[in-house]
VOPAGU-2260 file (C-alpha; in pm, 1 decimal, decimal comma):
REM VOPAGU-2260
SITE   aa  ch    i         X         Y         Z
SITE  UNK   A    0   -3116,9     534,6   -2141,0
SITE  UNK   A    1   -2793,3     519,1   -2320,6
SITE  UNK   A    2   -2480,4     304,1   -2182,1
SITE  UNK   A    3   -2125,6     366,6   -2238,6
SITE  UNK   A    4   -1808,1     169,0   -2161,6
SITE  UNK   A    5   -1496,4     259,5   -1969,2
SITE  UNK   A    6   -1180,1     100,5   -1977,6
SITE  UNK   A    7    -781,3      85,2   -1961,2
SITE  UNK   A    8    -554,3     -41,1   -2172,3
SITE  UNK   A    9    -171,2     -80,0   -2183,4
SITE  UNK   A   10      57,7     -21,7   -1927,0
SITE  UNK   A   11     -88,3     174,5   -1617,4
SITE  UNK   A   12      16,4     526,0   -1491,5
SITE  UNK   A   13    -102,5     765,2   -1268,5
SITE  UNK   A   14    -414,3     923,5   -1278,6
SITE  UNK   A   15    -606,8     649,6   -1465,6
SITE  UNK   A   16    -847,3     653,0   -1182,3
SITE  UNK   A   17    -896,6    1013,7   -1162,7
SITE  UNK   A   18   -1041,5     998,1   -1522,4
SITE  UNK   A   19   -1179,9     679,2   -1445,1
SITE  UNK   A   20   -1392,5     849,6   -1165,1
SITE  UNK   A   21   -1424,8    1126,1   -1428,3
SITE  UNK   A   22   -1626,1     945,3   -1675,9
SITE  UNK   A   23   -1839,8     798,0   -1460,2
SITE  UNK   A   24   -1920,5    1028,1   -1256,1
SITE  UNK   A   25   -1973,2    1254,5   -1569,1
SITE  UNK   A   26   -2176,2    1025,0   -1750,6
SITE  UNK   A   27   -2465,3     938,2   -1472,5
SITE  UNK   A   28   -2432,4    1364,2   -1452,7
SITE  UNK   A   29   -2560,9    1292,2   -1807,6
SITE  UNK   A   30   -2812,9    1035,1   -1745,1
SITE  UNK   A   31   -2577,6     760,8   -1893,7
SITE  UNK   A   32   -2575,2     422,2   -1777,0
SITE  UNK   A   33   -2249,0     317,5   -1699,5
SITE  UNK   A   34   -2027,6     -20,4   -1699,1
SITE  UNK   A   35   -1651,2     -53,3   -1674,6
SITE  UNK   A   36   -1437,1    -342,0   -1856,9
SITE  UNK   A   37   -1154,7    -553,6   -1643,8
SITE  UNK   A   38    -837,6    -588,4   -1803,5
SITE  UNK   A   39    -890,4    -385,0   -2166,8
SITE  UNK   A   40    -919,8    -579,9   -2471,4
SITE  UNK   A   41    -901,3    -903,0   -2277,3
SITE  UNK   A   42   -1207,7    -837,8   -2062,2
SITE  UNK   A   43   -1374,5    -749,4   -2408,0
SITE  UNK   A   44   -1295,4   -1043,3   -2487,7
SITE  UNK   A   45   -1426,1   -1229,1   -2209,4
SITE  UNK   A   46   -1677,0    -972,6   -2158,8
SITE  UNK   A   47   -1618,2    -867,3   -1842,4
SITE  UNK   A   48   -1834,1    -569,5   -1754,2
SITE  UNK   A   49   -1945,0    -453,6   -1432,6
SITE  UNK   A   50   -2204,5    -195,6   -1359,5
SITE  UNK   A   51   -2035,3     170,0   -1234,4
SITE  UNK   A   52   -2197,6     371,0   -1010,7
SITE  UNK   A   53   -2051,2     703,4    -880,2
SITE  UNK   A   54   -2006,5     579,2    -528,4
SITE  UNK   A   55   -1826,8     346,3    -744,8
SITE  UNK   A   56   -1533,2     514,7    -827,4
SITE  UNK   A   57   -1509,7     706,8    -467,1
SITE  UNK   A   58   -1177,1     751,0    -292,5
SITE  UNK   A   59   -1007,5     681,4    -579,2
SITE  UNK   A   60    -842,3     978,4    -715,5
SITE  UNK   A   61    -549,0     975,8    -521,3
SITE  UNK   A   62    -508,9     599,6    -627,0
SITE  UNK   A   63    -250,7     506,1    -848,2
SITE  UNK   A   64    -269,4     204,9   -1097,1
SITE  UNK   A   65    -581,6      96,1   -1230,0
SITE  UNK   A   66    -912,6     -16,7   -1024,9
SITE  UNK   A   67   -1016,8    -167,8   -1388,5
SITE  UNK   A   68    -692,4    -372,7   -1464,7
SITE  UNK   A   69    -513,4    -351,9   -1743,1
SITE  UNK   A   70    -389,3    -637,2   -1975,3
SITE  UNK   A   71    -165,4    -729,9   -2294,8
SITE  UNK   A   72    -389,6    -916,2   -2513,5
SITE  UNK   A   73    -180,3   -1016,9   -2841,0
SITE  UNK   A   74    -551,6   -1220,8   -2958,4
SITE  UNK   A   75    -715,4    -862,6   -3049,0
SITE  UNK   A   76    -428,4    -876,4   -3340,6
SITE  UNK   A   77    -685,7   -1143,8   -3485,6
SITE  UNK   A   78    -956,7   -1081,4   -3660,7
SITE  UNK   A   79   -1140,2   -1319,3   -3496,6
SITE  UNK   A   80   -1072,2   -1180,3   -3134,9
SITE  UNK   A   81   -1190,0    -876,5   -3223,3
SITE  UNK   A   82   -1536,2    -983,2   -3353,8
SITE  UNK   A   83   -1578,9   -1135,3   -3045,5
SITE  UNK   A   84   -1530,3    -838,0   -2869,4
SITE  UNK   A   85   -1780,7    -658,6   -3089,1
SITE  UNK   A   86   -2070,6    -904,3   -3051,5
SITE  UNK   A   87   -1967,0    -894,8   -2684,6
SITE  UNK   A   88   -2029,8    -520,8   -2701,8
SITE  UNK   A   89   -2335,1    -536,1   -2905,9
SITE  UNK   A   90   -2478,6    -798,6   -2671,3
SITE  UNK   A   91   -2396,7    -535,1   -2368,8
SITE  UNK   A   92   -2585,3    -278,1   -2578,2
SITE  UNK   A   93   -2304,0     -52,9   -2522,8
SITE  UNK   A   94   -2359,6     238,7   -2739,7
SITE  UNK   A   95   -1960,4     393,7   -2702,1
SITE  UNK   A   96   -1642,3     275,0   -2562,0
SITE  UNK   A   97   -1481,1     483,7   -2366,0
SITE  UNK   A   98   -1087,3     373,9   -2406,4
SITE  UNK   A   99    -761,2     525,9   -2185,6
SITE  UNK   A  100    -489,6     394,2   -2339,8
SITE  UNK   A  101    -216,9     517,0   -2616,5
SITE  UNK   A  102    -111,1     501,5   -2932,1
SITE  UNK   A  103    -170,0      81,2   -2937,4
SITE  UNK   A  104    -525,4     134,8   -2744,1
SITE  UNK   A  105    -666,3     360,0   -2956,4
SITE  UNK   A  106    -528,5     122,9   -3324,3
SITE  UNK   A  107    -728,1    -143,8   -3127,0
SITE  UNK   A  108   -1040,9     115,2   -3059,9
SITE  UNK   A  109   -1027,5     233,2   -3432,0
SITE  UNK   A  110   -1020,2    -115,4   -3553,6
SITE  UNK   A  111   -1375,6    -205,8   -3330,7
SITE  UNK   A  112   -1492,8     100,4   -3510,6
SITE  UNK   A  113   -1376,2      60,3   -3880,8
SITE  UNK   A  114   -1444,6    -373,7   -3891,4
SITE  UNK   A  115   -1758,3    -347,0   -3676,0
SITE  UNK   A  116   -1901,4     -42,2   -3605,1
SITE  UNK   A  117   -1866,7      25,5   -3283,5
SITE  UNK   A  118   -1865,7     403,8   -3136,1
SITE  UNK   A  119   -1521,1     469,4   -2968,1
SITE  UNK   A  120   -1366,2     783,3   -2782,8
SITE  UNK   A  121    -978,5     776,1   -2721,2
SITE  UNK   A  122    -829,4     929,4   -2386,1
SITE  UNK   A  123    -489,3     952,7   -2385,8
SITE  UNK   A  124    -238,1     815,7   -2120,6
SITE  UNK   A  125     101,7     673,6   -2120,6
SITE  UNK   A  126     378,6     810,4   -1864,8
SITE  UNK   A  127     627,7     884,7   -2214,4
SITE  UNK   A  128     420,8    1151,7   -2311,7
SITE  UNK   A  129     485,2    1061,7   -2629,9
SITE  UNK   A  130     111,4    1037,1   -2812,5
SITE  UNK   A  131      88,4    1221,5   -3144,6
SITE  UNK   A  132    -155,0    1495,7   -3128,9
SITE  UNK   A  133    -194,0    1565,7   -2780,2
SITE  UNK   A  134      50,2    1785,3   -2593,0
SITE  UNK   A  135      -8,8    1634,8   -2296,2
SITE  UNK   A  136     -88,1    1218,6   -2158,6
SITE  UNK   A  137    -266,2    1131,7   -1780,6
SITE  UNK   A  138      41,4    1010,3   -1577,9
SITE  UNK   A  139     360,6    1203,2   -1755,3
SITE  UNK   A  140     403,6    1439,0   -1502,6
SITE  UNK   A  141     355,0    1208,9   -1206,7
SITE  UNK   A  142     663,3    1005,8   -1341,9
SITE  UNK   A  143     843,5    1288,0   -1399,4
SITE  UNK   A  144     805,3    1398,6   -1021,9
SITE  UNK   A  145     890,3    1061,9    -924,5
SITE  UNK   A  146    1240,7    1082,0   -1156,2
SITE  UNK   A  147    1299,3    1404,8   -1017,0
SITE  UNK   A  148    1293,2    1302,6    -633,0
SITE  UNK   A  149    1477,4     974,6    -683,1
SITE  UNK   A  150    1788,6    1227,7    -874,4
SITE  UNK   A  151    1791,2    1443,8    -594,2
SITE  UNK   A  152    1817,2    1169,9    -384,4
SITE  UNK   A  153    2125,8     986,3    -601,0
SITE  UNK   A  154    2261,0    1352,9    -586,1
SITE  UNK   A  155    2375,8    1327,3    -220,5
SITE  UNK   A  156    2572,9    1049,9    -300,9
SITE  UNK   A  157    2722,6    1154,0    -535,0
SITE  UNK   A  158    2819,7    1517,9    -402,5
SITE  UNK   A  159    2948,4    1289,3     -96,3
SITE  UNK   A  160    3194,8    1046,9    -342,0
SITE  UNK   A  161    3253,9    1287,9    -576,1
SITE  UNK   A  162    3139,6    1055,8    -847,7
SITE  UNK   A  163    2984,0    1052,4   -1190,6
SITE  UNK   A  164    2635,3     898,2   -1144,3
SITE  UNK   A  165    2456,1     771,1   -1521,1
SITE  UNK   A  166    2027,1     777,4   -1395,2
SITE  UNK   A  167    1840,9     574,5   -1612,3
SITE  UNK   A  168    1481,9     627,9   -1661,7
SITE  UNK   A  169    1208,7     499,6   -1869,2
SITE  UNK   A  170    1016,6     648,1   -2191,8
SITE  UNK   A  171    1085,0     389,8   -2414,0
SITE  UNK   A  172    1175,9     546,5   -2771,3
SITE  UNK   A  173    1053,8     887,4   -2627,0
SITE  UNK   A  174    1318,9    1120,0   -2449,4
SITE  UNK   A  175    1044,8    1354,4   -2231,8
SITE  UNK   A  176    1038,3    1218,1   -1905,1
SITE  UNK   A  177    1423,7    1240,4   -1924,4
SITE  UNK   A  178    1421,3    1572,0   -2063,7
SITE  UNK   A  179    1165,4    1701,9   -1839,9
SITE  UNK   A  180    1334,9    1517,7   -1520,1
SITE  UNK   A  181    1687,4    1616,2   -1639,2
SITE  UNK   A  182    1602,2    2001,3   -1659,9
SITE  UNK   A  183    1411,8    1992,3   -1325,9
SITE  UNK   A  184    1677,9    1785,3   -1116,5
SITE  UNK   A  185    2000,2    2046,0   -1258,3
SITE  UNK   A  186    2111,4    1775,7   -1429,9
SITE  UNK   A  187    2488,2    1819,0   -1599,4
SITE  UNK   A  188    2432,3    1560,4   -1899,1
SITE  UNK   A  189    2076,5    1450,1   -2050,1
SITE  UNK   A  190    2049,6    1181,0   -2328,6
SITE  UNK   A  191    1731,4    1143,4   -2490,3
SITE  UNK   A  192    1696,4     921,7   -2823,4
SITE  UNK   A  193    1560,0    1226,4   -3005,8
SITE  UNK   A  194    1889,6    1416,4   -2998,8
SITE  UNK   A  195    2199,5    1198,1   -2895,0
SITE  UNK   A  196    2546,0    1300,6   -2828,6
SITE  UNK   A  197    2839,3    1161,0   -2907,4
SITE  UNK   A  198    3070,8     930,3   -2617,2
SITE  UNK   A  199    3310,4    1251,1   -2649,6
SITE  UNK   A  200    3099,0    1516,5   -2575,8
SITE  UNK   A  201    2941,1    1354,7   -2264,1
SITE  UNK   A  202    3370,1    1293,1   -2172,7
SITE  UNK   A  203    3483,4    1660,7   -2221,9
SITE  UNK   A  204    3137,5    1774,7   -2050,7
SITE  UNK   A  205    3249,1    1607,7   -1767,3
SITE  UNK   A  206    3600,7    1681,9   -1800,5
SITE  UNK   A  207    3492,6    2081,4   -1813,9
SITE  UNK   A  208    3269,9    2082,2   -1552,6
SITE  UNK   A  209    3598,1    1939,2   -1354,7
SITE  UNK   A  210    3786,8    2210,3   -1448,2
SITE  UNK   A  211    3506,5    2466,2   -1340,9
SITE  UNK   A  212    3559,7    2314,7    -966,2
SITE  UNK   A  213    3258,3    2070,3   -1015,2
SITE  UNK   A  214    3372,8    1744,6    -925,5
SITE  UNK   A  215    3067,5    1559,1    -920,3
SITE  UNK   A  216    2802,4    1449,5   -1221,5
SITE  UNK   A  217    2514,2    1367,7   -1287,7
SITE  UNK   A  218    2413,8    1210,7   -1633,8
SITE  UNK   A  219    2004,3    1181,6   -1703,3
SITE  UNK   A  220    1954,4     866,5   -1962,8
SITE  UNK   A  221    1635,4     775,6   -2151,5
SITE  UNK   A  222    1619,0     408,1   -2186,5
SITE  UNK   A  223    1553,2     404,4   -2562,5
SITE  UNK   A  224    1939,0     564,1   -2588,4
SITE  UNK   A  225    2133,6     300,3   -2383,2
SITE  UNK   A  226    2128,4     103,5   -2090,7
SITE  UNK   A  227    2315,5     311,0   -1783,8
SITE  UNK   A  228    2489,1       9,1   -1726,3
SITE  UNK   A  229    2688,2      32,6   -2051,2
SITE  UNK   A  230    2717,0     406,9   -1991,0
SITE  UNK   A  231    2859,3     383,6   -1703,6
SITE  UNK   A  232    3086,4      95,8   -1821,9
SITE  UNK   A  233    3251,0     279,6   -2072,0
SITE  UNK   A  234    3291,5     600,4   -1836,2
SITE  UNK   A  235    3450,2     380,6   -1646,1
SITE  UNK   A  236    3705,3     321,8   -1891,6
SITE  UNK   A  237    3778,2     631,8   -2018,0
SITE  UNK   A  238    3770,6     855,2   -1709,0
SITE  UNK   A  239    4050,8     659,4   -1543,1
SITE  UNK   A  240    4305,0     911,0   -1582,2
SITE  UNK   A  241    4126,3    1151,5   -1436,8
SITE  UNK   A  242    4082,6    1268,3   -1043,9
SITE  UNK   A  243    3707,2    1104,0    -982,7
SITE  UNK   A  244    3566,3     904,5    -721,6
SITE  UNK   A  245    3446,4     660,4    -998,1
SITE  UNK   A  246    3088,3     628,8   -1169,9
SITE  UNK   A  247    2769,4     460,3   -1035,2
SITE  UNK   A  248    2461,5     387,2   -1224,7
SITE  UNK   A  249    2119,8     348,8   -1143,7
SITE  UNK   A  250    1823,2     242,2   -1325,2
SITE  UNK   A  251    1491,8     376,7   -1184,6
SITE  UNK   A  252    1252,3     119,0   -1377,8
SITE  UNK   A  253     910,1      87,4   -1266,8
SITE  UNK   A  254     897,6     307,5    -969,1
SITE  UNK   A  255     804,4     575,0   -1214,0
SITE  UNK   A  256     484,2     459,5   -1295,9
SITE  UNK   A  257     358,7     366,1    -983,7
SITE  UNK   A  258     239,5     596,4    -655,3
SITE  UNK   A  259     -12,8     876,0    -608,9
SITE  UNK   A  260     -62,7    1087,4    -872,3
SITE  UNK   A  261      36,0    1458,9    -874,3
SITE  UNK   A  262    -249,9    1711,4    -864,9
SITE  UNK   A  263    -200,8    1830,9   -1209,1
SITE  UNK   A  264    -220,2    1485,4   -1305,6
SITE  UNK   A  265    -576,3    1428,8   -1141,6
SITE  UNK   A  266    -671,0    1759,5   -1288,5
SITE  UNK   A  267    -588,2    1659,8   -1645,8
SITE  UNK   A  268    -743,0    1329,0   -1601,7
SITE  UNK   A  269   -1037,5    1499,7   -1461,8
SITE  UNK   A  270   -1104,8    1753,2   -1763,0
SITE  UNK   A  271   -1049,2    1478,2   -2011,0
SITE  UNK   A  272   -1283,9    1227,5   -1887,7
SITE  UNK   A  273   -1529,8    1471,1   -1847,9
SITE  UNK   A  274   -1508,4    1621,1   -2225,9
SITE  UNK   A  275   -1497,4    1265,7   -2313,9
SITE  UNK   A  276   -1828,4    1192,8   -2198,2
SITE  UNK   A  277   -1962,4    1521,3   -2302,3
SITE  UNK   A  278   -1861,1    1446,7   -2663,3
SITE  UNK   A  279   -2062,4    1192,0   -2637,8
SITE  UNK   A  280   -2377,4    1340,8   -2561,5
SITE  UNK   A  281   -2330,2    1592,5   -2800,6
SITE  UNK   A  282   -2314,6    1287,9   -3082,2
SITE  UNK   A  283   -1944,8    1271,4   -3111,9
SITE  UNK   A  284   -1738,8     968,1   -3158,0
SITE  UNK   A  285   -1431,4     788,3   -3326,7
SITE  UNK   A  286   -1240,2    1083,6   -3174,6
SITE  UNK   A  287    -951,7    1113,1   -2908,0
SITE  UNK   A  288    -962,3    1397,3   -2671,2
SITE  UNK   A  289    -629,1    1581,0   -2699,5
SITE  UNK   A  290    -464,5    1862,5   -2535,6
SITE  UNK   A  291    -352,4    2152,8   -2764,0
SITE  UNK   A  292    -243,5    2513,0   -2638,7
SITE  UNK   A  293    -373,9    2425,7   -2306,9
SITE  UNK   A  294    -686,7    2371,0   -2369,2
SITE  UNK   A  295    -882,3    1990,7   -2414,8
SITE  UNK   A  296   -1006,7    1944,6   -2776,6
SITE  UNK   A  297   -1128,6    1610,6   -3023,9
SITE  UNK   A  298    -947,3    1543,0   -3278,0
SITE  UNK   A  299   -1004,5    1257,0   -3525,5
SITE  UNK   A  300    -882,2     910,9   -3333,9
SITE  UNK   A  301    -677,9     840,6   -3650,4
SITE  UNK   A  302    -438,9    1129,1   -3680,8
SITE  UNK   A  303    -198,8     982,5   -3452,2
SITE  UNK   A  304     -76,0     652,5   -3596,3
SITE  UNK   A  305     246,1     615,8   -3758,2
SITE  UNK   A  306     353,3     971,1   -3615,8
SITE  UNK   A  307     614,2    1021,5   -3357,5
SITE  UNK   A  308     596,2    1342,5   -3134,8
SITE  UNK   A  309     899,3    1433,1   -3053,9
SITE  UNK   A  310    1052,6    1710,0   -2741,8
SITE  UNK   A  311    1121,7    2075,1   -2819,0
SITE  UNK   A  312    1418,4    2167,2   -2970,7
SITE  UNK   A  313    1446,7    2491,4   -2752,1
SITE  UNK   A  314    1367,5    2268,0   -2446,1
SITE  UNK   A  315    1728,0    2031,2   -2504,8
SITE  UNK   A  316    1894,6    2356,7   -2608,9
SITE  UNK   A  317    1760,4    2543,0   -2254,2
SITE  UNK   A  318    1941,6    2217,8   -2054,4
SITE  UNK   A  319    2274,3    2267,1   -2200,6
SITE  UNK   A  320    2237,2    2598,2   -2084,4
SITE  UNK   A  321    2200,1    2553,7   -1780,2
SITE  UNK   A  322    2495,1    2262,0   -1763,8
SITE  UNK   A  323    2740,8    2509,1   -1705,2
């Protein structure tokens, strides 16, 4: 009987346990032996595997977070580390990693792989959405629907003050979970790092929308732009002459990641741990699975690193549309 690995690396999102439960289950389907590893790279390190059985992984779909853990571990940057890992592997007879993780994960998968020879399959997560090669990562949605209630809840407020309100949320370098949460909210102004606008624009955007009767705003801000406190700061400043009840920031931080995740989210995670598995049994590895036109394909684990996906154009274009 063959035996296969599962586990998650980087930071968590939602629906890692759907397509935790996914590969499992999948893979005794297949009459796999299964074993999951605590906290990524680290508990390959310190090889900590645990049998998986699908009773397992019940009642865990609607879990956010992890059930495996998930760690940094800067010692799989040494060579050393990672032969450690591999021998740890080997010694496990594992005969293919399963690994959830992004763009980091899977460098750290390929490198078991390319040094050592171990059989890896990439699944990608990360709440940015911002994975070359896949249209689509396990938990972006989720943290977009999490954005998206917090604005309309920041909204009241500032209807109520008539204020300008600067929402911060994360992505790092990536602008889709603002983009995505900025069109879905109605939101006036939406920075992302992929296409910024100048301090003046965002000013007479405001200033217009005053003019149109609108006497409130609300300004969507990807992390990896600025910080909504400095935003805000210099708003401050320079919409003093003008007939506002001031401007308020908030930064939304890590309730993004967290909570239940949404259906389409499990669904996702569901289809891609499955394919994953059945990859595998069809004698496929050193691949990620990847969404593309809707539909889950493999593509070479590779073909991601060093590449930046970046939003649609038309996407940005269809918010300041709808600004007015």
């Amino acid at each position: 009987m063959k035996k296969i690995a599962v586990m998650t690396s980087g930071g968590d999102a939602p629906g890692l346990n759907a397509c935790i439960r996914a590969v499992v289950r999948a893979g005794h389907y297949y009459s796999l032996e299964v074993v999951g590893v605590k906290r990524g790279f680290k508990g390959l390190i310190e090889k900590e595997f645990y049998p998986l059985s699908p009773r397992d992984v019940s009642l865990i779909i609607n879990r956010g977070g992890t059930v495996l853990l998930s760690a940094r571990e800067k010692r799989f940057h040494q060579y050393e580390f990672r032969k450690k890992a591999a021998e740890n592997i080997r010694e496990e007879r594992i005969d293919c990693l399963f690994v959830i993780g992004g763009n980091g994960s899977f460098q750290g998968a390929y490198l078991l792989q390319k040094e050592f020879g171990i059989p890896v399959i990439g699944i990608p997560k990360t709440i940015d959405n911002d994975t070359y090669g896949t249209e689509y990562t396990i938990g972006f949605d989720t943290a977009v629907n999490n954005a998206v209630d917090a604005i309309d809840k920041i909204r009241d407020t500032s209807m109520s003050h008539e204020r300008v309100f600067v929402v911060e949320v994360m992505g790092r370098d990536s602008g889709f979970i603002a983009l995505s949460a900025g069109i879905a909210s109605g939101a006036d102004i939406t920075l992302i790092p992929e296409y910024p606008f100048p301090m003046h624009v965002i000013v007479d955007t405001i200033l217009q929308a005053q003019k149109r009767g609108k006497k409130f705003s609300i300004i969507v801000v990807a992390e990896g732009v600025a910080s909504a406190k400095e935003i805000a700061e210099i708003l401050t400043e320079k919409l003093k002459p003008y007939d506002f009840g001031g401007v308020r920031y908030s930064v939304l931080g890590y309730i993004q990641r967290g909570g239940s995740p949404t259906a389409y989210d499990r669904i996702v995670a569901s289809r891609f741990g499955v394919f994953a598995v059945e990859q595998f049994v069809n004698g496929q590895t050193g691949i990620m699975v990847a969404m593309e036109n809707g539909k889950v394909v493999s593509k070479p684990l590779g073909i991601s690193f060093g590449k930046v996906k970046k939003p649609d154009l038309s996407d940005f274009e269809l918010n300041n549309i709808l600004t007015l």
